[in-house]
N, C-alpha and C positions, 0 to 999 in steps of 0.2 A: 763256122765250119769245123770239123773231123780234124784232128790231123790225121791224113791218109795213111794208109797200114805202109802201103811201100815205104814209105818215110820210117815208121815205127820200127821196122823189121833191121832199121840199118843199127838200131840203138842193142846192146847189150840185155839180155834181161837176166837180174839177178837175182841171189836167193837170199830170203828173207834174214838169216844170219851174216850175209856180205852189207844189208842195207842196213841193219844194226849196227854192224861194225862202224861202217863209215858213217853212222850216224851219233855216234858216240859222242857226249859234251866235251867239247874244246879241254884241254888243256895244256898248260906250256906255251911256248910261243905257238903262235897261229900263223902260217902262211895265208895271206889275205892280198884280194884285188876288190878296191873299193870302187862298183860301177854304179854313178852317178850323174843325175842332171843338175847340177852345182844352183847353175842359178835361175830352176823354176822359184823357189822363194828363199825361204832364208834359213829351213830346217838343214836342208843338205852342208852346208857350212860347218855347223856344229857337229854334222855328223863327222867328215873331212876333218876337221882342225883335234877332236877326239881323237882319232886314227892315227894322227898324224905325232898329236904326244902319248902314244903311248907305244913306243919304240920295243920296250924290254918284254911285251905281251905277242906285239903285234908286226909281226914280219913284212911291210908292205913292199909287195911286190908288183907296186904298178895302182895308176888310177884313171878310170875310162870314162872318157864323155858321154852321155847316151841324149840321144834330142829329147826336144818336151816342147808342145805345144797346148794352148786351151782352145783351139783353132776350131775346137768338133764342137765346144756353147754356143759358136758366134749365132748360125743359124734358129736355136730355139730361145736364145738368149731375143734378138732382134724378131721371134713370135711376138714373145710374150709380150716385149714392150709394145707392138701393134694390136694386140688383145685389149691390155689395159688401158690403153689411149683410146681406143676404139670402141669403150661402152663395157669394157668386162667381157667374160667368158660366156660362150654361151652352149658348150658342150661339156661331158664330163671331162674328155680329153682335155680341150682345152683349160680346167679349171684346174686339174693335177697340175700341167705345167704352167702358167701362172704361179700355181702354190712354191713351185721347186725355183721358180726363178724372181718372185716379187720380193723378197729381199737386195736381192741383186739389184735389178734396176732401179728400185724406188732408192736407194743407195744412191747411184750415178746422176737421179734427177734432181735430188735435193743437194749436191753437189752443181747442178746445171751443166754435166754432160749429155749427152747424146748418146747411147749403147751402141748407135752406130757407129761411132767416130774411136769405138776401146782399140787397140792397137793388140791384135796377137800375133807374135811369134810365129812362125814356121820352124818344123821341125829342125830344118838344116841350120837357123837361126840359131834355134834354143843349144842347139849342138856347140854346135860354137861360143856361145853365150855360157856356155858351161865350161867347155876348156879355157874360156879366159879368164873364169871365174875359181878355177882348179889351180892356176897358177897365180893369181893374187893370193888364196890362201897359204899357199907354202911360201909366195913373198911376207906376206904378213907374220907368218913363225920363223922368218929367217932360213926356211929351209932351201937346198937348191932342188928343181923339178927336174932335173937334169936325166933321160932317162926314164921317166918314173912315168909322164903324163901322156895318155892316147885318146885321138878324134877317132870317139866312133861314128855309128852311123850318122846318115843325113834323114833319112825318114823310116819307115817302118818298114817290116816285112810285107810282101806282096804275094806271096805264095812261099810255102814249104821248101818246094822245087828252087828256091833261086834267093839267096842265102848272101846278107849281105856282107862285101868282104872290105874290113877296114883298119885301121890300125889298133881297134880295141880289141875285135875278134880275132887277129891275128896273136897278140898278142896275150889274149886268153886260151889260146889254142897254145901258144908256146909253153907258159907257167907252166897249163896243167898235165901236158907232158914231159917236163923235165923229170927226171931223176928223183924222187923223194920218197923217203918211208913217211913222209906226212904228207896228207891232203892238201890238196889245193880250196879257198875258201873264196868263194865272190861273193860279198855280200852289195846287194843290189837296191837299189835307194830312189829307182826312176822305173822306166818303163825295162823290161827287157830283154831289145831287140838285138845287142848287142852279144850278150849271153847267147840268146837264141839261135844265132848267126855262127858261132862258134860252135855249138853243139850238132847246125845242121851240116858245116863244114868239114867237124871234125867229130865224129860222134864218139871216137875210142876217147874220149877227154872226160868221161863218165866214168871211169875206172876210177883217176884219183883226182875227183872232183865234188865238192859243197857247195849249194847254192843257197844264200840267204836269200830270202826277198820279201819287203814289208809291201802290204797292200790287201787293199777291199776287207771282208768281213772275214771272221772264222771260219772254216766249213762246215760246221754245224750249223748255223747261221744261214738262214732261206731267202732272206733278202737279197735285193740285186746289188752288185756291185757294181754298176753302172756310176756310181759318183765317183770311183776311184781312179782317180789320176793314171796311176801307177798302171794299173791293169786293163783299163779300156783304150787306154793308146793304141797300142801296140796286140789287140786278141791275138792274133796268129803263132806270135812271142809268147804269150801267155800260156796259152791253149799249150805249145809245144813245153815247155816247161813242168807242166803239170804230168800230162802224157806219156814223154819219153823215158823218163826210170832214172833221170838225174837224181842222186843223193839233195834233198830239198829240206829245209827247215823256214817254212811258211811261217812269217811273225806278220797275224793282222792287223793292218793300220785300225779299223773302226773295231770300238770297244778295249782295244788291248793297247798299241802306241797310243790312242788318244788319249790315256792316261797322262800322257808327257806333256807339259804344259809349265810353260813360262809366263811370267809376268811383268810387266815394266817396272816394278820394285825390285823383281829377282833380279833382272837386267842394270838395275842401279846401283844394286849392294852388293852383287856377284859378279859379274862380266864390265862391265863399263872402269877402266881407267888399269885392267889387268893386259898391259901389256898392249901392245899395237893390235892385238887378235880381240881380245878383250874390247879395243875400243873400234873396230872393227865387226865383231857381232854386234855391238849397240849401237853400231848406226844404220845396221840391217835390220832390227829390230823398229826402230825407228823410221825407219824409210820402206817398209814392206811393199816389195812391188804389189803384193796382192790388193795390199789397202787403197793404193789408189784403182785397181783395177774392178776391182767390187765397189767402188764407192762408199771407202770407210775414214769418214773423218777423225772420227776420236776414237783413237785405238788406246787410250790412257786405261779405261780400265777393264781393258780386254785382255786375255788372258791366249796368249799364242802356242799353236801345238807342234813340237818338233819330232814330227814322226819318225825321221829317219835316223835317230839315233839308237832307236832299238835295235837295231843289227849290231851297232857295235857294244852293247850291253849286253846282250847275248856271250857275244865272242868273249870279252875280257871277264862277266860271271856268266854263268849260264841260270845262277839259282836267282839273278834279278828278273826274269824271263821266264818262268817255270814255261816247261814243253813235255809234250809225250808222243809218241807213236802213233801214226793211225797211217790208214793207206791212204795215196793220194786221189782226192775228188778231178773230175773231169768237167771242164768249162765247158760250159755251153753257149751259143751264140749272145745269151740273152742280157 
């Protein structure tokens, strides 16, 4: 769906030299709020524990839970397996999906699960699952969360009109109101309902506000962004973010983060035995909720992508992330 004009009308619109301005590459310290779903897997961690050393760049001013769910595959996921059991496909429809999902199960089977029996999350879950994942992290660098750490929501937006109110959006609604000749920066690492919530709440937060946010393709890019996590959670989030005339630097996950890629050597010879955080990424490496959830046994010579640290490479260079200008595209339902 639209987001409807009443909605649009409440947002500021600005002129093309204001959204320069405030588009301008970082420099100096950054005021930043890192919204994230900590523990969908194991990218957000790296992104968090980077943030989190790098003090003298990066001003954090707060870090917000956002939920995550894979709750929206169970149904085509539990098609496919009854396709494949069941003699193969026997339409086009059905043979596209098979194609998107016969990795997956045939994973779980030769493991001898069941795809019925995979265990997902609820959003209000994942939510939480993340704020306690947000505060092992700053345990593990020593740091105190005193302050710092907010539940946001419990599930997604449901209409425009009715804007969820929680302690991250509250909170995001504060920062980007206080007092400053510098922007406020969220950069955003999950879905964002969160963000979204804030802006419908509090729409003058557009004035001195940046929003990162990694997800789906380029927009040049025609494909669907239906595989991405990040952006088909939450459309209604999404959709309004793109729409309302927020200061926005779009870093796309497919083609551009998937660049970023680890490997269990890099984990052995770089991260493993650095520090409690260090041997703490390598056991999330090694223990990838995903892998058991996909049905992946030998993840030895697989090669892991941590998407969500392109936000914070960005902020601290901007020239590891080259970017440019363009207007913002408009989502559509699809």
């Amino acid at each position: 769906m639209a987001i409807p004009e009443h909605i649009l009308k409440r947002f500021d619109k600005r002129s093309d030299a204001d959204m320069q301005r405030m588009l301008e590459l970082p420099s100096g310290p950054v005021r930043l709020i890192l919204d994230t779903d900590t523990a969908n897997e194991i990218d957000d961690q790296f992104a968090l524990a980077w943030t989190l050393l790098s003090p003298g760049q990066l001003d954090i001013e707060g870090v917000t839970a956002e939920p995550f769910s894979f709750q929206h595959h169970r149904p085509k996921l539990l098609q496919a397996h009854r396709i494949m059991t069941s003699g193969g496909p026997s339409t086009a429809e059905e043979t596209a999906l098979v194609s998107a999902y016969r990795t997956w199960v045939e994973g779980l089977l030769s493991l001898g699960k069941n795809p019925a029996d995979v265990n997902f999350v609820l959003p209000d879950e994942g939510m939480e699952l993340s704020y306690q994942e947000i505060l092992t992290i700053y345990g593990k660098l020593g740091l105190d969360p005193g302050g710092q750490v907010y539940r946001g929501s419990q599930g997604y937006l449901a209409s425009p009109d009715e804007p969820l109110r929680t302690p991250a959006a509250e909170h995001i609604i504060e920062r980007a109101l206080a007092a400053s000749n510098r922007p406020l920066y969220v950069a955003a690492i999950g879905c964002v309902t969160n963000i979204a919530s804030a802006l419908l709440i509090a729409p003058e937060i557009t004035r001195n506000l940046v929003v990162l946010w990694t997800s789906g393709y380029p927009s040049s890019c025609h494909l669907s962004n239906a595989p991405s996590l990040n952006l088909v959670q939450d459309r209604l989030a999404s959709q309004l973010l793109f729409e309302c005339g927020v200061p926005h630097v779009y870093l796309p996950g497919f083609h551009v983060g998937a660049q970023l890629k680890i490997s269990l050597p890099d984990m052995e010879t770089w991260v493993r035995g650095k520090g409690a955080i260090g041997d703490y990424l390598y056991h999330l490496y090694t223990h990838n909720p995903i892998h058991a959830q996909r049905g992946i046994a030998d993840y030895s010579w697989r090669t892991w992508i941590v998407w969500d640290i392109i936000n914070i490479a960005w902020l601290l260079n901007p020239a590891w992330v080259p970017s440019d200008l363009r207007p913002s595209p408009v989502l559509d339902d699809g």
